[in-house]
DSSP file (Angstrom, degrees, kcal/mol; ACC not computed):
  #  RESIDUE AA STRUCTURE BP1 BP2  ACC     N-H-->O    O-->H-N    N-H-->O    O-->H-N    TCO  KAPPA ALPHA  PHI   PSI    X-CA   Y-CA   Z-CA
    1    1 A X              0   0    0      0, 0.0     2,-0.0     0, 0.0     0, 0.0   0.000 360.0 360.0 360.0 145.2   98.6   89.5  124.8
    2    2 A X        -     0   0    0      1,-0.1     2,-0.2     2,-0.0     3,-0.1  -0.156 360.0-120.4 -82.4 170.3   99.1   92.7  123.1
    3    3 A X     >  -     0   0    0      1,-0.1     4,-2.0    -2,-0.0    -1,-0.1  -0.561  29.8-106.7-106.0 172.8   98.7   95.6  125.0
    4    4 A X  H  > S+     0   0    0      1,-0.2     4,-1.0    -2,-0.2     5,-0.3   0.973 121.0  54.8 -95.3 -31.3   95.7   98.3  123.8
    5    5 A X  H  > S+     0   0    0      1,-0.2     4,-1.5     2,-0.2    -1,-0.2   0.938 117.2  43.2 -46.4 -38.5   98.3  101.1  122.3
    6    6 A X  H  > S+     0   0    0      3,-0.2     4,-1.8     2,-0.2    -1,-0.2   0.823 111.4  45.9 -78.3 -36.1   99.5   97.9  120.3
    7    7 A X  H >X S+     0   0    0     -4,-2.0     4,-2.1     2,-0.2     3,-1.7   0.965 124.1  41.2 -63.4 -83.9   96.1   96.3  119.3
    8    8 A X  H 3X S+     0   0    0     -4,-1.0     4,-2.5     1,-0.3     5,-0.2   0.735 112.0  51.1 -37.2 -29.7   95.1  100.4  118.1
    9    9 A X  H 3X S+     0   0    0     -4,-1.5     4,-2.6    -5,-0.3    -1,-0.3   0.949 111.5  49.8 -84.2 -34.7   98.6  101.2  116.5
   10   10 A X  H <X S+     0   0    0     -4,-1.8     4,-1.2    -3,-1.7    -2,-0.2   0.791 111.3  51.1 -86.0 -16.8   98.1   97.6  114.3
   11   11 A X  H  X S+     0   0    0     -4,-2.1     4,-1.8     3,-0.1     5,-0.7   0.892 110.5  49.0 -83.0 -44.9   94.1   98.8  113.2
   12   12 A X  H >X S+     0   0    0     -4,-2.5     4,-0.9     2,-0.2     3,-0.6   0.958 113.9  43.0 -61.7 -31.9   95.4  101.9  112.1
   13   13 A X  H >X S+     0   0    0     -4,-2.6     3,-2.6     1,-0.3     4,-0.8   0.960 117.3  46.2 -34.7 -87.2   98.1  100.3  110.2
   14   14 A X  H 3X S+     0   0    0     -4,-1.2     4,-0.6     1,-0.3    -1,-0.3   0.337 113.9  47.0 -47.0  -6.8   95.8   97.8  108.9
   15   15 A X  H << S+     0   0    0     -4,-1.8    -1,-0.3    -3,-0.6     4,-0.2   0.537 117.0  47.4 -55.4 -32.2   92.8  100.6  108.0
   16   16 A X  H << S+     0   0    0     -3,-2.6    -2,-0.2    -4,-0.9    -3,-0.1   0.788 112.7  52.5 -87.7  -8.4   95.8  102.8  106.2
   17   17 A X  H  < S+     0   0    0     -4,-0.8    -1,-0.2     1,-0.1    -2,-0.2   0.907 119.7  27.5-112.8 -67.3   96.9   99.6  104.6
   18   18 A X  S  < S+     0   0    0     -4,-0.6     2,-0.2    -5,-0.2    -2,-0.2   0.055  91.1 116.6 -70.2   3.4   93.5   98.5  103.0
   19   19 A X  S    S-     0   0    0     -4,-0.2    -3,-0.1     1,-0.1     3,-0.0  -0.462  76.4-103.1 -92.1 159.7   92.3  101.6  102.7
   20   20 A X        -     0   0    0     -2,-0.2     2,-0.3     1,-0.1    39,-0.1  -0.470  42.1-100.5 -60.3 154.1   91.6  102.8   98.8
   21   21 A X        -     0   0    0     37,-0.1     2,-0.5    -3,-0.1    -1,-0.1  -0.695  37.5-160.1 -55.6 136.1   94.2  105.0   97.4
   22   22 A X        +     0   0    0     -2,-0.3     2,-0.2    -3,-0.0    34,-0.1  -0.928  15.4 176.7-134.4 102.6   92.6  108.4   97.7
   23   23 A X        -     0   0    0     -2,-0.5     3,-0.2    32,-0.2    33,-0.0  -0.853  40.1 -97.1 -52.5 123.8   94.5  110.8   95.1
   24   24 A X        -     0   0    0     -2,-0.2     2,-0.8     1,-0.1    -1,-0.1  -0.152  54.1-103.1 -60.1 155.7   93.4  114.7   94.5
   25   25 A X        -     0   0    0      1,-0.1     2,-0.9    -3,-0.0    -1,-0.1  -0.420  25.8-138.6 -77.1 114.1   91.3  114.7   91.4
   26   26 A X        -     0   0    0     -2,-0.8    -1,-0.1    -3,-0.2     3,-0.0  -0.583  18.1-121.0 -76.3 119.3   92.8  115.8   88.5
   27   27 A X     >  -     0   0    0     -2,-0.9     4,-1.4     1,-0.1     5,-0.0  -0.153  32.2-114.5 -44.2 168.5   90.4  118.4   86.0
   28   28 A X  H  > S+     0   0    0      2,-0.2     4,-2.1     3,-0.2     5,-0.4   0.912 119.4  62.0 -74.8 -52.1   90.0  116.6   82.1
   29   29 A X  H  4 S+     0   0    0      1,-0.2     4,-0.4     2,-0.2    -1,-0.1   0.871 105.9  38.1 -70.0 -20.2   92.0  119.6   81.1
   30   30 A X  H >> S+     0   0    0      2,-0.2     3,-3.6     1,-0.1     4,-0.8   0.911 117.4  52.2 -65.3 -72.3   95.2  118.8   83.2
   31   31 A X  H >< S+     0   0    0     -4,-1.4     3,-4.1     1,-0.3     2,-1.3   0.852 104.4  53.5 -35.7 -72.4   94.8  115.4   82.5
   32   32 A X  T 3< S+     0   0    0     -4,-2.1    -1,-0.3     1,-0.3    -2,-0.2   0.623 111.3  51.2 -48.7   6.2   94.6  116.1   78.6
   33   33 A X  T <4 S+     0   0    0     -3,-3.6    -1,-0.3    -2,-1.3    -2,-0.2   0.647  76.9 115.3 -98.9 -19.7   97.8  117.9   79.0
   34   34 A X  S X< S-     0   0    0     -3,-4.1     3,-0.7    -4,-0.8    14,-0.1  -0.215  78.2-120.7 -63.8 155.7   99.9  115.2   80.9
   35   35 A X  T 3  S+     0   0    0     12,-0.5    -1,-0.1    13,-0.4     3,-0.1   0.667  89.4  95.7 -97.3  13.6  102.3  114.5   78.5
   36   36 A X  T 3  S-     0   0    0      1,-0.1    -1,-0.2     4,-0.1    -2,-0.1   0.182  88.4-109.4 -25.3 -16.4  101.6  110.8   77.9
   37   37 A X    <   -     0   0    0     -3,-0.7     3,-0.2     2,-0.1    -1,-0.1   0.159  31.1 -81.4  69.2 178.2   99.3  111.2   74.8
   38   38 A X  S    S+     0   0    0      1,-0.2     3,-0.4    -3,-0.1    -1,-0.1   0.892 118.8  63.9 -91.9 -46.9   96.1  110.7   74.5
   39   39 A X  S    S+     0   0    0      1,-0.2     2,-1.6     2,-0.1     3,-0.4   0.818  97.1  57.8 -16.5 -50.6   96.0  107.2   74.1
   40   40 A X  S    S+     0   0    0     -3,-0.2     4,-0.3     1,-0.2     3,-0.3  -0.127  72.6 112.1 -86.9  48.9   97.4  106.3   77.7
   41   41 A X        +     0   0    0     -2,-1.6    -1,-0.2    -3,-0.4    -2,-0.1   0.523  43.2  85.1-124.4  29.5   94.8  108.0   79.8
   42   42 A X  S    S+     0   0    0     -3,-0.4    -1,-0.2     1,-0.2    -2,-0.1   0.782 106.6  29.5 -88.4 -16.5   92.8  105.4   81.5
   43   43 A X  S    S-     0   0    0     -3,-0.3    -1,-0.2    21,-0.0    -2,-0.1   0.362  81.2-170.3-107.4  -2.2   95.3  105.3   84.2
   44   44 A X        +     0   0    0     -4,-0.3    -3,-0.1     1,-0.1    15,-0.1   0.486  29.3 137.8 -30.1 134.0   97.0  108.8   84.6
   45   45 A X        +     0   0    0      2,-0.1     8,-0.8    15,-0.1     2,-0.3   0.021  46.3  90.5-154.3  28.9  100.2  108.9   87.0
   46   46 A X  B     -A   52   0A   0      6,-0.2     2,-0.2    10,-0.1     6,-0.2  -0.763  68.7-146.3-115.3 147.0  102.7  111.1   85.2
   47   47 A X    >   -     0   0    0      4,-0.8     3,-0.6    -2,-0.3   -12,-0.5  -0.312  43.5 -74.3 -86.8-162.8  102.2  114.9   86.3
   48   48 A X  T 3  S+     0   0    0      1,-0.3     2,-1.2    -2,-0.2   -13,-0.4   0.946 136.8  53.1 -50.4 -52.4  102.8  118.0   83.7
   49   49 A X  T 3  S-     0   0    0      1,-0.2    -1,-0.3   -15,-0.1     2,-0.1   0.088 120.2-109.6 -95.1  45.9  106.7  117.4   84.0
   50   50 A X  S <  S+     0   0    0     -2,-1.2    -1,-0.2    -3,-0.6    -2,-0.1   0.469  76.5 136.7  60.5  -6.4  106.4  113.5   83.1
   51   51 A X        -     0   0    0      1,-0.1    -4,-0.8    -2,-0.1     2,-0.6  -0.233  59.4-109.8 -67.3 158.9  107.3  112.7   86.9
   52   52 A X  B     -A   46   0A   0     -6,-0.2     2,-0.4     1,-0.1    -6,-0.2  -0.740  21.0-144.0 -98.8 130.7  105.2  109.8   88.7
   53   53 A X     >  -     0   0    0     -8,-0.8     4,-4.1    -2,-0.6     5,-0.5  -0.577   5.3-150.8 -93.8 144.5  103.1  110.9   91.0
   54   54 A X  H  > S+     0   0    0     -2,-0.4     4,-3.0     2,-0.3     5,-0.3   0.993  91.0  50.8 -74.0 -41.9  103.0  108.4   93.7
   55   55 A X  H  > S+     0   0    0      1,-0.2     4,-1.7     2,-0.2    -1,-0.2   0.939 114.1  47.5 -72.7  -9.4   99.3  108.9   95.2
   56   56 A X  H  > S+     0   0    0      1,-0.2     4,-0.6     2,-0.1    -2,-0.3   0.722 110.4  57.1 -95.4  -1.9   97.8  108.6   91.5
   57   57 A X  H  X S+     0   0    0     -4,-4.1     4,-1.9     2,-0.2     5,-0.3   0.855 103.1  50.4 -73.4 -27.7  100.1  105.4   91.1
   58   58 A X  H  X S+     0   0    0     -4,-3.0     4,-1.6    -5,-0.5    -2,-0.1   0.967 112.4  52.0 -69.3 -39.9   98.7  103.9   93.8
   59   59 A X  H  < S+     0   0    0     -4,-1.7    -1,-0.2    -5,-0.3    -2,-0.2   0.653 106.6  45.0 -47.8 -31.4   95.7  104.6   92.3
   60   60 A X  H >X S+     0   0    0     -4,-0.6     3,-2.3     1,-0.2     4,-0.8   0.873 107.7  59.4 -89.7 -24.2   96.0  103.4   89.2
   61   61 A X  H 3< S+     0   0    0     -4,-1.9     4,-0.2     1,-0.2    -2,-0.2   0.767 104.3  53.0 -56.4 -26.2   97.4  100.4   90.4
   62   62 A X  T 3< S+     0   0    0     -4,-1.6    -1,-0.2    -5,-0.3    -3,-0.2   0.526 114.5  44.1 -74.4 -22.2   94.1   99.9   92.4
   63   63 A X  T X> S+     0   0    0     -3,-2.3     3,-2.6   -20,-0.1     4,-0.5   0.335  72.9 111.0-116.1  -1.2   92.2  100.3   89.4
   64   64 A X  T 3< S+     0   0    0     -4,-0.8     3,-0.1     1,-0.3    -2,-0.1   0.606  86.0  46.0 -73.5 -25.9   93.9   98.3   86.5
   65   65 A X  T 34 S+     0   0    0     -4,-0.2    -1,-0.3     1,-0.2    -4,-0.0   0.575  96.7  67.4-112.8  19.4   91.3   95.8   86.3
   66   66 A X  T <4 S+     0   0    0     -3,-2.6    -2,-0.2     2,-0.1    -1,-0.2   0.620  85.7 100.3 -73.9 -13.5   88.2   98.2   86.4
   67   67 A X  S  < S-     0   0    0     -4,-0.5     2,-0.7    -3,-0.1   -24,-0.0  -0.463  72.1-141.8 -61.2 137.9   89.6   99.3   82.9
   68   68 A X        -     0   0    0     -2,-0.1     2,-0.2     7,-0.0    -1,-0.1  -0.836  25.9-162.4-102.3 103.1   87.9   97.8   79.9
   69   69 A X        -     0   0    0     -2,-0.7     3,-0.1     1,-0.1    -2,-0.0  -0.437  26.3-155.3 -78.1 129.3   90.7   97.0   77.1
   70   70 A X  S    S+     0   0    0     -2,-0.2     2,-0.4     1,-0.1    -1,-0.1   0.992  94.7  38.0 -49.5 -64.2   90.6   96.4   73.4
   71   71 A X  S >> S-     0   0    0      1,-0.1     4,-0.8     0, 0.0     3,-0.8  -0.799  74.6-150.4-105.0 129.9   93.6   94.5   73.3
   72   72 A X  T 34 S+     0   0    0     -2,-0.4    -1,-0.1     1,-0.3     5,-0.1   0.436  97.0  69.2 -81.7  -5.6   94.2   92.2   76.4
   73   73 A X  T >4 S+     0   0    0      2,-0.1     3,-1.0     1,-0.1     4,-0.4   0.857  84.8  56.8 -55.5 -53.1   97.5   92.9   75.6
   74   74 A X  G X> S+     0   0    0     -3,-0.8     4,-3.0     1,-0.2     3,-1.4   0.872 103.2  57.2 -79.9 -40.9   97.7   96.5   76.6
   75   75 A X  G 3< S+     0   0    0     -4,-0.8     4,-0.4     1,-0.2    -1,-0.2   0.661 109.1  47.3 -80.2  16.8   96.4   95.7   80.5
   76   76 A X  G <> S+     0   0    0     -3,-1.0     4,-0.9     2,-0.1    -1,-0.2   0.434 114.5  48.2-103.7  -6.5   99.3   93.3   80.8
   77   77 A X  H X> S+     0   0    0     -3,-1.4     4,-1.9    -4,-0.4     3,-0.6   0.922 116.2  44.9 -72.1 -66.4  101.4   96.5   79.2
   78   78 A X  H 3< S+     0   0    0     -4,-3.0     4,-0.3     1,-0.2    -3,-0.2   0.593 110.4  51.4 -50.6 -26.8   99.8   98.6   81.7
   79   79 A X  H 3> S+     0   0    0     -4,-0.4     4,-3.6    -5,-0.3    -1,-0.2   0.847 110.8  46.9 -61.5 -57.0  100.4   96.3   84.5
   80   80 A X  H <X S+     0   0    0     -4,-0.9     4,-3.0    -3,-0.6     5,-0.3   0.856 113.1  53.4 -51.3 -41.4  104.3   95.9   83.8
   81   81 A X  H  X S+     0   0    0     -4,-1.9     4,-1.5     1,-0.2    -1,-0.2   0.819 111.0  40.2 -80.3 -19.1  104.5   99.5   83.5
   82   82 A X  H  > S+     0   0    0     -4,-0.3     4,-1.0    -5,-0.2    -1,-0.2   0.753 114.9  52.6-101.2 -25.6  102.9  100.5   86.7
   83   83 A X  H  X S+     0   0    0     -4,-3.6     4,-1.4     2,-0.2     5,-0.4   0.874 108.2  55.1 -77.8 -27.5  104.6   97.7   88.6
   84   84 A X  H  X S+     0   0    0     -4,-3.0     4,-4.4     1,-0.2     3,-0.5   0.975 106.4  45.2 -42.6 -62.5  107.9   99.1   87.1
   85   85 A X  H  X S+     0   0    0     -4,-1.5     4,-0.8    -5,-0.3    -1,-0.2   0.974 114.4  59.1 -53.1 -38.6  107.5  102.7   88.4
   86   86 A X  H  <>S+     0   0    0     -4,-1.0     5,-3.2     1,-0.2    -2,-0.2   0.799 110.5  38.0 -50.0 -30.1  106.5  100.6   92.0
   87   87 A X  H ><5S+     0   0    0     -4,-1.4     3,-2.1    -3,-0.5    -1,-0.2   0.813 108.8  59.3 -93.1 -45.9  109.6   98.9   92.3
   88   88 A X  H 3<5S+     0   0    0     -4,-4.4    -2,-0.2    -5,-0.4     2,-0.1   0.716 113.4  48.5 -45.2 -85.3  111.8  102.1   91.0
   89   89 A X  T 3<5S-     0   0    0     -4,-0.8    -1,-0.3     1,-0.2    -2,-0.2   0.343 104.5-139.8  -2.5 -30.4  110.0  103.7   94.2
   90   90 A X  T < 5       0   0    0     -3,-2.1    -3,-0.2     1,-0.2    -1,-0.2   0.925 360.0 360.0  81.9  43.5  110.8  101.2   96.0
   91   91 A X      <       0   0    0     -5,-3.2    -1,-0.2     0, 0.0    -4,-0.1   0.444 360.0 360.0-118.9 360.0  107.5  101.0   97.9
């Protein structure tokens, strides 16, 4: 039987675990500045200097199939591309 510090320490895990990504909200005009182009912007997770920022990747990862795509192509681009940065991270 677990002890209750062990039972508590594994719901907060599991709450932080399950929990949404919650990223600060980026303005349109930052976003329209990332430098990603204009094209890429259902997902944003580059800042200004083209680094990935890790709480809007979680986010976009979280969101990838609320997106609605032209090409069913591009959310298996987008998918590949966001799991890439995941693994470089190492998360």
């Amino acid at each position: 039987m677990l002890s209750r510090m062990a039972r508590v320490t594994l719901a907060a895990l599991a709450l932080t675990w399950c929990a949404p990504a919650a990223a600060e909200e980026w303005s349109r005009t930052y976003i329209s500045r990332l430098p990603d182009g204009r094209k890429a912007r259902h997902l944003p997770h580059h800042d200004e200097t083209g680094a990935v920022d890790l709480s809007h990747l979680r986010a976009a990862r979280s969101r990838l199939g609320q997106v609605k795509w032209l090409d069913a192509a591009n959310q298996e681009r987008a998918r590949r591309h966001l799991e890439e940065h995941w693994r470089e991270l190492d998360r």
